[in-house]
C-alpha positions in Angstrom: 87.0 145.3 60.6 90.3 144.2 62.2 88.3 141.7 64.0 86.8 140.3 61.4 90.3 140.0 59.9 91.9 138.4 63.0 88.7 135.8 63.4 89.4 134.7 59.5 93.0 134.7 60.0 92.2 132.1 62.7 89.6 130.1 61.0 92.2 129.6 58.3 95.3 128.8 60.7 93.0 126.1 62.4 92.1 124.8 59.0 95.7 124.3 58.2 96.7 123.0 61.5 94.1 120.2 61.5 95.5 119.2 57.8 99.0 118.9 59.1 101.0 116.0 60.0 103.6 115.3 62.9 106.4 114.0 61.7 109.3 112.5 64.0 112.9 113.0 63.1 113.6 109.1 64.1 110.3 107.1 63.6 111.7 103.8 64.6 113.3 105.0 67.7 111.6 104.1 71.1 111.8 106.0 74.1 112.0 104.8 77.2 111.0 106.9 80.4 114.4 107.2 82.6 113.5 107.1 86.2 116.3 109.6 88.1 115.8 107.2 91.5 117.1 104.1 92.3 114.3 100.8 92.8 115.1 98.2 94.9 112.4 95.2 94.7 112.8 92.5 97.5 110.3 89.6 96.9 110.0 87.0 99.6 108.2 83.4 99.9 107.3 82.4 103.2 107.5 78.5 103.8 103.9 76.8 103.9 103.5 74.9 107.4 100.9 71.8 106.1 100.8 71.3 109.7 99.2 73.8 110.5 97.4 73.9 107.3 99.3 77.5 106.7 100.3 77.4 102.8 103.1 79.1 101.6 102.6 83.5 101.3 104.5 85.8 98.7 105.5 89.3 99.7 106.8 92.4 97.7 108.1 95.8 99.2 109.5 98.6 96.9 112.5 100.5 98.2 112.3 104.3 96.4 116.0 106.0 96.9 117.0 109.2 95.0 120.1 109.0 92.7 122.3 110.5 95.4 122.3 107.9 97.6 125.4 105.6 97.2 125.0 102.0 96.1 126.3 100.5 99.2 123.5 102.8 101.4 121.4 101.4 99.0 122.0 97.6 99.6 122.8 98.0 102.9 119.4 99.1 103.5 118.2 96.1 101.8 119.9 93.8 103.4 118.9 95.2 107.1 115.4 94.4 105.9 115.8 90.8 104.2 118.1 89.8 107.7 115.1 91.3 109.9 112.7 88.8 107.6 114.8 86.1 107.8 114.6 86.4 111.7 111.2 87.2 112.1 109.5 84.7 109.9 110.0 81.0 107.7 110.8 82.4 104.9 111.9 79.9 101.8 113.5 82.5 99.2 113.5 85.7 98.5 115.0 87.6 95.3 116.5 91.0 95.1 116.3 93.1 92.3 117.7 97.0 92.1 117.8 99.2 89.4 120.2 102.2 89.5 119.9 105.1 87.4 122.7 105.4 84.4 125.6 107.5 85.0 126.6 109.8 82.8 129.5 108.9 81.1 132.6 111.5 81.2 133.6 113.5 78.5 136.9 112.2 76.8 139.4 115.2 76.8 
């Protein structure tokens, strides 16, 4: 008997449940997903040798740091690589891009 009673008790909850509606506190408000690490992008054009009938190559590399390292680690890193490129090959530009994760911002007192 109690099962029977816990089984209907169910049937009825589900019934509800699928009759329900989620409703957000703030509709309009977008979230967007916070990344904790810092992203360094470093995209580089090569220069096309019509000589040689080479034509001109695009590169991207992704840097991944965690939020602990300091911002000058950061585009020190960066900058070792793009001077190592610049040695090694022809390369016509290149663009930097970093992104570093918001600092909390102190409580006034």
């Amino acid at each position: 008997m109690k099962k029977l009673i816990v089984i209907l008790l169910l049937f009825v909850l589900t019934g509800i449940a699928r009759n329900s509606s989620a409703v957000s506190p703030m509709p309009f408000e977008e979230l967007k997903p916070v990344s904790p690490e810092t992203v360094c992008v470093i995209h580089i054009v090569h220069t096309p040798e019509h000589v040689k009938g080479i034509i001109g190559e695009e590169s991207t590399i992704t840097f991944l740091f965690q939020a602990s390292v300091s911002k000058s680690d950061v585009l020190e890193k960066a900058r070792n690589y793009i001077s190592h490129k610049l040695n090694e090959e022809k390369v016509s530009s290149f663009k930097l891009e970093c992104t570093f994760p918001k600092q909390q911002e102190k409580a006034q007192e």
